[in-house]
Structure formats: C-alpha cells, structure tokens
VOPAGU-2260 file (C-alpha; in pm, 1 decimal, decimal comma):
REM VOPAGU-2260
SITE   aa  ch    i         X         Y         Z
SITE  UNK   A    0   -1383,9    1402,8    2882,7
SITE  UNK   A    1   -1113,9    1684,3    3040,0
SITE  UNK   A    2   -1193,0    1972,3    2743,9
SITE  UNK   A    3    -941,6    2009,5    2471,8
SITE  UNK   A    4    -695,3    2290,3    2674,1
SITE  UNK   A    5    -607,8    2021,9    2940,6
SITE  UNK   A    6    -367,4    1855,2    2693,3
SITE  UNK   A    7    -113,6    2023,0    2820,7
SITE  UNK   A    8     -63,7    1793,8    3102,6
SITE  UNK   A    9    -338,2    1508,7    3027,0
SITE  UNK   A   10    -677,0    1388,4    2868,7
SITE  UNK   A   11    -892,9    1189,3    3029,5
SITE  UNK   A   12   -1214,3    1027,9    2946,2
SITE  UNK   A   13   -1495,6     852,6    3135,2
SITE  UNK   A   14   -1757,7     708,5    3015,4
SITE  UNK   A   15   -2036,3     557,7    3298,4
SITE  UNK   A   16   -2235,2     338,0    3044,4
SITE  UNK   A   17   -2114,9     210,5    2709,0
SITE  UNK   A   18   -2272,0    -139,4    2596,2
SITE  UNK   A   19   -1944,4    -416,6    2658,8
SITE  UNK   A   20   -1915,4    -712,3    2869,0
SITE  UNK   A   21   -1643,5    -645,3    3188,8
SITE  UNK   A   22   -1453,8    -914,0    3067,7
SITE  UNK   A   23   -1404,1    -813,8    2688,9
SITE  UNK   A   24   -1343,4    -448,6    2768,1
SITE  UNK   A   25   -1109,6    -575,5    3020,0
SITE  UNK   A   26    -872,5    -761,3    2810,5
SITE  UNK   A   27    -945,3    -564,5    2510,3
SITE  UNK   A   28    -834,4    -236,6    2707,3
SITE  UNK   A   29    -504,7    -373,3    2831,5
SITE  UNK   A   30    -394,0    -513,9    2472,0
SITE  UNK   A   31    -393,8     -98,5    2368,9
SITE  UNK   A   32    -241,9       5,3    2725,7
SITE  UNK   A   33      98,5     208,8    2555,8
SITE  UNK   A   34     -18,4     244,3    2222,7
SITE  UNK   A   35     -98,5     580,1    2044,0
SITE  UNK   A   36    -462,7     650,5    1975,7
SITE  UNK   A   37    -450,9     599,8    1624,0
SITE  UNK   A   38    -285,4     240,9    1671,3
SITE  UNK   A   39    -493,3     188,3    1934,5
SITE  UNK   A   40    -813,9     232,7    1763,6
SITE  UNK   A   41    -702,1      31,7    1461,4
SITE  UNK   A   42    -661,9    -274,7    1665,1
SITE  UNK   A   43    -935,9    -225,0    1825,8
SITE  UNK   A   44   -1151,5    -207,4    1497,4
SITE  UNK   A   45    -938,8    -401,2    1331,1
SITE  UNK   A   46    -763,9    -661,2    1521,3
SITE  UNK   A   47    -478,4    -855,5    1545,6
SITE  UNK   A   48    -655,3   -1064,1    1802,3
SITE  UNK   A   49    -959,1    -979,9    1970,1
SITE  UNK   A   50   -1156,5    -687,3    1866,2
SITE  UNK   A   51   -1393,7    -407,3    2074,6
SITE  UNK   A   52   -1614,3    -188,4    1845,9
SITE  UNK   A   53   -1765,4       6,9    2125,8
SITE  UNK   A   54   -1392,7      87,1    2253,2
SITE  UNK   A   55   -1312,1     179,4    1899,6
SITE  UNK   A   56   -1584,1     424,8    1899,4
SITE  UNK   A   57   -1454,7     592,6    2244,4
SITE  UNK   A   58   -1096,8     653,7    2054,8
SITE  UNK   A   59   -1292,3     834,8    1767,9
SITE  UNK   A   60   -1403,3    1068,4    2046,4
SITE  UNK   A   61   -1074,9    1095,9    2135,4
SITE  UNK   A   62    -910,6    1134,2    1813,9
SITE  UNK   A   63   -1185,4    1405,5    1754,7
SITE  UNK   A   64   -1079,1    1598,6    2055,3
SITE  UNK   A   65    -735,7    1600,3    1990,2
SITE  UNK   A   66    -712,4    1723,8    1631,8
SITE  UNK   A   67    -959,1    1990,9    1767,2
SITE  UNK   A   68    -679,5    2114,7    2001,5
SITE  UNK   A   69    -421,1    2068,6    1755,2
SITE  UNK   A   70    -255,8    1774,8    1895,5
SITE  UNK   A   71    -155,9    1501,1    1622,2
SITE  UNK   A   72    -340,1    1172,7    1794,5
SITE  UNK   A   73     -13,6     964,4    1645,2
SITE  UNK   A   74     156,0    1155,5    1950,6
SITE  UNK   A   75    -161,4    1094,7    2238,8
SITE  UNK   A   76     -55,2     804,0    2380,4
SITE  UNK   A   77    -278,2     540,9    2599,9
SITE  UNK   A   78    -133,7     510,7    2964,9
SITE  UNK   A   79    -348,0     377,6    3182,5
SITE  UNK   A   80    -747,9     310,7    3170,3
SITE  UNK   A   81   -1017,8     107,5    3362,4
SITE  UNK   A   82   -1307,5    -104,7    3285,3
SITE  UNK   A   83   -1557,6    -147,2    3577,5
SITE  UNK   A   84   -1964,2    -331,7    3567,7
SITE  UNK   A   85   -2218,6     -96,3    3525,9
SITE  UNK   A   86   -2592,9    -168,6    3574,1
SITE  UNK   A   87   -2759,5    -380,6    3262,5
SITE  UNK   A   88   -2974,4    -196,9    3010,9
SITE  UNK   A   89   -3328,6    -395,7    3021,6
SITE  UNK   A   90   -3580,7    -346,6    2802,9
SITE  UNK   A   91   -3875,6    -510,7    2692,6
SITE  UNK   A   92   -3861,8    -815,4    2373,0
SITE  UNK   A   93   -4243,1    -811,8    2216,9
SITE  UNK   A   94   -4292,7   -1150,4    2078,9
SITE  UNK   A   95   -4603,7   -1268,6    1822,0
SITE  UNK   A   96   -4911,7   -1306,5    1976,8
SITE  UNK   A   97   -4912,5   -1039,5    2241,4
SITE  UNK   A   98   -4629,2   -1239,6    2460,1
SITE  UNK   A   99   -4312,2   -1049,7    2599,9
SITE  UNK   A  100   -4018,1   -1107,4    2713,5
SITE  UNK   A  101   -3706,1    -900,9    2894,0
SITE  UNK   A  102   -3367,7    -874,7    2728,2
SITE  UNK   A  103   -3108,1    -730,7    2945,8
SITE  UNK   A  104   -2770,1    -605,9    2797,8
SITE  UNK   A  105   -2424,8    -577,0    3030,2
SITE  UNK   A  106   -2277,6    -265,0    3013,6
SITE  UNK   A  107   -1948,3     -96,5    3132,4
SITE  UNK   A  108   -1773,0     200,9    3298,0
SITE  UNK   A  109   -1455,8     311,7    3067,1
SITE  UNK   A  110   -1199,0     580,3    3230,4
SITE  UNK   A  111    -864,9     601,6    2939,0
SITE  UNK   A  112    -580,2     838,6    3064,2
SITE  UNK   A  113    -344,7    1054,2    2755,6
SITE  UNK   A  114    -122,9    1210,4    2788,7
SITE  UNK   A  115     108,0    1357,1    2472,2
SITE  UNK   A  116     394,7    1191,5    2312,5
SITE  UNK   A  117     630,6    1474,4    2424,5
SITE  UNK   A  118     720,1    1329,1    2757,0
SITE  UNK   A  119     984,5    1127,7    2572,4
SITE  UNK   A  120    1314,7    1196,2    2478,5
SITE  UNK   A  121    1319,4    1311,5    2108,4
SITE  UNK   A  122    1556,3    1481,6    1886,5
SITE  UNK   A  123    1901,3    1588,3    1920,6
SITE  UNK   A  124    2238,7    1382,6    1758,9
SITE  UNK   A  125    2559,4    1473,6    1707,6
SITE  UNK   A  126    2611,9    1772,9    1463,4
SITE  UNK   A  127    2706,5    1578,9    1168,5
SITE  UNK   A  128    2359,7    1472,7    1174,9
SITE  UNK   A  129    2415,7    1110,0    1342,0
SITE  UNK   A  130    2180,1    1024,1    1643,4
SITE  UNK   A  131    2282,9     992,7    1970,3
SITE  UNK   A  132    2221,3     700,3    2180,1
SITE  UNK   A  133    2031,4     701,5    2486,7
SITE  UNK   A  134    1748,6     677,6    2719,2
SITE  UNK   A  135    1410,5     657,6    2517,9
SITE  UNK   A  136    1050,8     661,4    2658,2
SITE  UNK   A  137     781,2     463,6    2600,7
SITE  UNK   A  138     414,7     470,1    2688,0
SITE  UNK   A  139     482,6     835,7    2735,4
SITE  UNK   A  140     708,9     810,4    2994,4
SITE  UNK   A  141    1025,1    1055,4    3077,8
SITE  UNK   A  142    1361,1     932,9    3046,4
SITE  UNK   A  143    1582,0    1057,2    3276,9
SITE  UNK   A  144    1322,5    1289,6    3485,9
SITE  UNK   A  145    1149,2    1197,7    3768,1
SITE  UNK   A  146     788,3    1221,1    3829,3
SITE  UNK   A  147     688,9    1590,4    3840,7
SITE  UNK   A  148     911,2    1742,0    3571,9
SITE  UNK   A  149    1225,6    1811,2    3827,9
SITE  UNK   A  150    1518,6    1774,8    3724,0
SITE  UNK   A  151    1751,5    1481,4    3804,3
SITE  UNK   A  152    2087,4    1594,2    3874,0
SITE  UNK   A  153    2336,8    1849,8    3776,9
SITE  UNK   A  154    2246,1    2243,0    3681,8
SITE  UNK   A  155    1876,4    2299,6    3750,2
SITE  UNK   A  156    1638,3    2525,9    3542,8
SITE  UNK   A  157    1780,0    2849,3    3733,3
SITE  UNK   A  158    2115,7    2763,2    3689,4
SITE  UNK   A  159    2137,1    2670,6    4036,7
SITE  UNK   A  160    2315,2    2285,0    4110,2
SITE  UNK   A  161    2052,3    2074,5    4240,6
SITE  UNK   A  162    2009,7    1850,2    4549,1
SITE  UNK   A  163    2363,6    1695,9    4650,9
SITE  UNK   A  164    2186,8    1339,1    4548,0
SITE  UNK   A  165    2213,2    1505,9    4223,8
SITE  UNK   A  166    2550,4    1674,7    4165,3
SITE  UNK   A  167    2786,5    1584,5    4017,2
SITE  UNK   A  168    3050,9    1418,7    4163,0
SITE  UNK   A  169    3252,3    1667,8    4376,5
SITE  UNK   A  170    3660,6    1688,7    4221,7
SITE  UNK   A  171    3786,7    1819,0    3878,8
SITE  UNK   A  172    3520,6    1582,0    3728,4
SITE  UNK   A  173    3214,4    1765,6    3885,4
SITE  UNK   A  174    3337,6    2076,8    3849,1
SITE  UNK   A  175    3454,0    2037,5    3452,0
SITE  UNK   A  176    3086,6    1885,5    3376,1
SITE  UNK   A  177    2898,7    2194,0    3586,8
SITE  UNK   A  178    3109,6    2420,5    3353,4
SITE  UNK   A  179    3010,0    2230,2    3013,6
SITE  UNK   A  180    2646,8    2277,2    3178,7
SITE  UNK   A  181    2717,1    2601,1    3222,2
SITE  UNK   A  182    2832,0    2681,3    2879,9
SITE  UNK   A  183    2535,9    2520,0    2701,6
SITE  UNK   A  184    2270,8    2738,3    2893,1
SITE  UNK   A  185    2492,7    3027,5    2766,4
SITE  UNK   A  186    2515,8    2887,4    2440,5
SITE  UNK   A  187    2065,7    2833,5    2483,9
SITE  UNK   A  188    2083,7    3239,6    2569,8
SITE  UNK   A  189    2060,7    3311,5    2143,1
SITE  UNK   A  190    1812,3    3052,3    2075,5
SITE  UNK   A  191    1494,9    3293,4    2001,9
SITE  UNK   A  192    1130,6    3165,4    2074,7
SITE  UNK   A  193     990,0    3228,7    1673,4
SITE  UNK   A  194     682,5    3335,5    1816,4
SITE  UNK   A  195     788,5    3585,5    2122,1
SITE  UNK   A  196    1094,5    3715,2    2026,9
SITE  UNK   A  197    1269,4    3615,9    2360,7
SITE  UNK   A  198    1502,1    3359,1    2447,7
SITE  UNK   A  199    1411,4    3021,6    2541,8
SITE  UNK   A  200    1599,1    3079,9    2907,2
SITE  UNK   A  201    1469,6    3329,2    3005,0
SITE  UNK   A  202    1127,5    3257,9    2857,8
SITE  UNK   A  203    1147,3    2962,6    3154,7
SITE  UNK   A  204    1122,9    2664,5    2849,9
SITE  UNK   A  205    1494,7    2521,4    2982,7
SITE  UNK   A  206    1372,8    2288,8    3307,9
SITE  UNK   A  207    1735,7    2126,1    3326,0
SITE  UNK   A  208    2097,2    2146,2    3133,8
SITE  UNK   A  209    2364,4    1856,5    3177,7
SITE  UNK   A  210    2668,5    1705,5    2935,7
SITE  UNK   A  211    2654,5    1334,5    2989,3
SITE  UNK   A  212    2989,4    1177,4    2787,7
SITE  UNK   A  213    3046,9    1470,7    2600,5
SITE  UNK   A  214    2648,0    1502,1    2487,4
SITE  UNK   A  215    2426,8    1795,4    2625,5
SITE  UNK   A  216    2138,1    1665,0    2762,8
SITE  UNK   A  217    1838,8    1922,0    2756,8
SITE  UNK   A  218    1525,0    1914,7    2915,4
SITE  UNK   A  219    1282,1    2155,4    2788,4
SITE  UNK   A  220     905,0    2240,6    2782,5
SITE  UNK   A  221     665,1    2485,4    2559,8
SITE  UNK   A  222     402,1    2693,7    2582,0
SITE  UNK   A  223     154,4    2382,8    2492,5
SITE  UNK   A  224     213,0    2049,8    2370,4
SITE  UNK   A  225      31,6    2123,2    2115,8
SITE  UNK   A  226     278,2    2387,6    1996,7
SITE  UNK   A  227     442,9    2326,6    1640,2
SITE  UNK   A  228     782,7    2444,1    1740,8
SITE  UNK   A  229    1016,8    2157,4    1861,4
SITE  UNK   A  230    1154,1    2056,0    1516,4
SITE  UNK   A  231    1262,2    2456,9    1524,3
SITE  UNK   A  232    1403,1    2415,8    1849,1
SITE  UNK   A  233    1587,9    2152,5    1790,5
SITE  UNK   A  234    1713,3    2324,7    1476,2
SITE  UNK   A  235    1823,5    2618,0    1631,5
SITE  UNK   A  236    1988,6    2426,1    1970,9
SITE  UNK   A  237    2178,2    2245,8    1699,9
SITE  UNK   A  238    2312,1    2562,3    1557,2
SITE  UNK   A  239    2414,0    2682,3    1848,8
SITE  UNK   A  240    2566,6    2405,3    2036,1
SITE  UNK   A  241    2775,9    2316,7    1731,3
SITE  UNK   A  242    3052,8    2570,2    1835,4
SITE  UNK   A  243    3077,1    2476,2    2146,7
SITE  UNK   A  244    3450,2    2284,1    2193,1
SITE  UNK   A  245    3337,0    2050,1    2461,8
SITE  UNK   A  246    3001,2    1963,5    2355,7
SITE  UNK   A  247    3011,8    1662,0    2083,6
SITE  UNK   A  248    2612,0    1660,6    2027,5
SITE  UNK   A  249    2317,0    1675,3    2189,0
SITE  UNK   A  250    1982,7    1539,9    2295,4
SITE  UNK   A  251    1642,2    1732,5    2379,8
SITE  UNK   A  252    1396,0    1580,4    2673,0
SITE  UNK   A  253    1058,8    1710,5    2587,9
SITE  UNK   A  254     800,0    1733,6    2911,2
SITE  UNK   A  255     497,3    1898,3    2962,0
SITE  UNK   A  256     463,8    1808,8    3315,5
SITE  UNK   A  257     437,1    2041,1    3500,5
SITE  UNK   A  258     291,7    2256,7    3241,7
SITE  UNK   A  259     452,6    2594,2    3145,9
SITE  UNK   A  260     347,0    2884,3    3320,6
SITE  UNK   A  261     377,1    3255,0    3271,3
SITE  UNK   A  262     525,7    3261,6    3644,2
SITE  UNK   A  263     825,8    3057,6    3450,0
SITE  UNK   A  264     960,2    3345,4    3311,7
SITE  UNK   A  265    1275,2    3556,1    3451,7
SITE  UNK   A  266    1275,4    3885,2    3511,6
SITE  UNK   A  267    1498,4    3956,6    3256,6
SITE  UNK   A  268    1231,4    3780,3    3017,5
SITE  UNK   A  269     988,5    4003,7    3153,8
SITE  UNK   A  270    1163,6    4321,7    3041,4
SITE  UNK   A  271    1248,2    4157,0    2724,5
SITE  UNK   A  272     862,3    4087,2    2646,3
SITE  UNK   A  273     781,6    4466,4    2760,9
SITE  UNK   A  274    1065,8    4591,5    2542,9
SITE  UNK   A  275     827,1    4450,6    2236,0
SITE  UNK   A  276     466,6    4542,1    2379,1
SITE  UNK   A  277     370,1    4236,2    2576,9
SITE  UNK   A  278     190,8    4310,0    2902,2
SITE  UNK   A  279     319,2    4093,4    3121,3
C-alpha cells in the first residue's frame, strides 16, 4: 500500500495473496466500485447482497491508513480495483490412522485505487445561504475539469485566458464574463491562508476563476487533502464575494490533482512568506 503522504493525489493497495475465490472477489469488488471506504466495508461485512470478509478486512487496512494521515475514510472513495487468480495455498489434511490427504485453497490478487472525496464540487451557494445548482461528482470525479487538474475554459490560474477552445465567446459577452472573472480573483486577493498568513492567489491554491450565469465558479486546491481548511475557505470566499455587484453566489471545485506544490507560488507570495520568516 502507497504510504500515508501519497493521499494527496491517490492510495493504492495491492495485495498478491489474500484467501477468495476469482469469482466472488470479482463481483463482490465491483458492487463497492464508487463507494466510500466506510460504506464500502460495511457492505462488504455486512451485506445487502453478497458478502466478502477477506475484502472487508483489506478496507480495515485502508481505513487504518487513512485516519493515520488524517484523511476522514467517509471522504476516500473506491475508484477502480482488480481481482486476478493467484496460485492455491496447499497444505497437508492428516486424517485418523496415519492417512493424509491435500487440501488446496484458491486465492486472489487484490489492487483498490482512492483517491479523496475532494475532487468533487463542494460548497459554495448563493449568499443568503441557498445552494447553487450544478455539476456534482461522483466516484470522485471532477466536475467541470478535465483530467489533470487544468482548467476548462475562461481565466486560468495566472490570470491568463486559456486555450481559444476555452474562452469565452469573443463580443461584449466574452469580454463582460472575463471581467466578472477578473473581479473575483481580485476579490480572492483578501482571502488569507489561516495557517501562512498569505493569500490564497498568490499562495498558487486558485487553479481556475469563471462566473457561469451570474455564479463564480472556483477551482481551488490545498496544501494536502488532508488539510482541515475548506469549510474556512469557503467561509471566507463567501465573505468576500458577497460585495461583489455582478457576482450572485458562488461554487468551490475542490482538486488535488495535480497536487500543490511549493513551485505554485508567485513571486509576490514568495516575498509575502519572507516578509513573516518563511524560507522559501
């Protein structure tokens, strides 16, 4: 299993010989394919339907491992896994009388995949405290970002408009919706990281700004996905966004992939850090 620091992006466990028939860890395996651990464990243990005891066992590792690295295992979700034939355990059966016999149990190769329940869109609503619709995730799957964290359209994490696939359309439209962009990354400039004293702009946490139908659509990343800050986040965007004329609510895309780096941060960040004795 990856150790407890790779939860950033994923977790993944293999296991070359656990005691299971192919075909029950087969079926058993994709009835928990999307679940959370937690949910996942309790139906294998537990049913409905079928259960799997030595699967069961594999998410108590897991569960384990995440709490050890601070990551709730409500929010480590299941998304893909494998069940392959291993070589059968034989061993000998000693019967009265001096007579033998061999036994030989099947046994299994079991790869799960995690990865966190961040990469989902979470948070957000309008500042009256109503939720906003739109795009959920499932199975731990990003709304609205393609696969590798980039973002999809509009005003990019540098404030710099992004591929012309993804601007927004060119005419008094585009341009009013790249300035409502543009005044919700200003607006992100006085939310403060709790823990670093900088900004969350320049600290490189703001992968992607846009104002769909009035509602700014955020995508943002931390430290860690472990990291108990999002609920403060969102708190603070809130605050923040709420004077904005244009901007009607809000919504918050959490990814961790790619994971944060240090290299994320601006220059101005830098300085900023420095200012309060980080070496950076």
């Amino acid at each position: 299993m990856s150790e407890p620091g790779t939860l950033t992006a994923e977790l993944q466990l293999d296991e070359e010989q656990i005691r299971l028939a192919e075909p029950d860890g087969r079926v058993a395996l994709e009835a928990v394919i999307g679940l959370d651990a937690m949910r996942a464990q309790a139906r294998l243990r537990f049913g409905p339907g079928r259960t799997c005891e030595p699967l069961a066992r594999l998410l108590d590792r897991v569960i384990v491992r995440a709490e050890q690295a601070g990551l709730s295992p409500a929010r480590l979700i299941l998304v893909a896994g494998r069940v392959e034939a291993g070589e059968d355990i034989v061993r000998v059966r000693r019967k009265a009388h001096g007579t033998a016999d061999w036994i030989a149990s099947p046994t299994c190769r079991v790869e799960m995949t995690f990865r966190p329940a961040g990469l989902h869109a979470s948070g957000g609503g309008d500042f009256t405290g109503q939720s906003l619709e739109g795009e959920g995730c499932s199975g731990g799957v990003r709304a609205g970002v393609p696969a590798g964290g980039a973002p999809a359209s509009g005003v990019g994490a540098g404030g710099v408009p992004g591929s012309a696939a993804g601007r927004p359309a060119a005419g008094p439209a585009g341009a009013e919706a790249g300035e409502r962009a543009a005044a919700v990354r200003e607006a992100l400039l006085d939310v403060i990281d709790p823990d670093l004293g900088v900004n969350i702009v320049d600290l490189g946490f703001v992968r992607h700004v846009e104002v769909q139908e009035g509602a700014a659509v955020i995508t943002m990343t931390l430290t860690s996905a472990a990291c108990p800050l999002t609920s403060i986040m969102e708190d603070q965007i809130r605050a923040e966004l709420a004077g904005l004329r244009d901007v009607s609510g809000f919504r918050v895309n959490w990814v961790w992939l790619p994971p944060w780096r240090p290299a994320d941060i601006t220059g101005s960040g830098r300085d900023q850090l420095r200012a309060i004795g980080f070496s950076v």
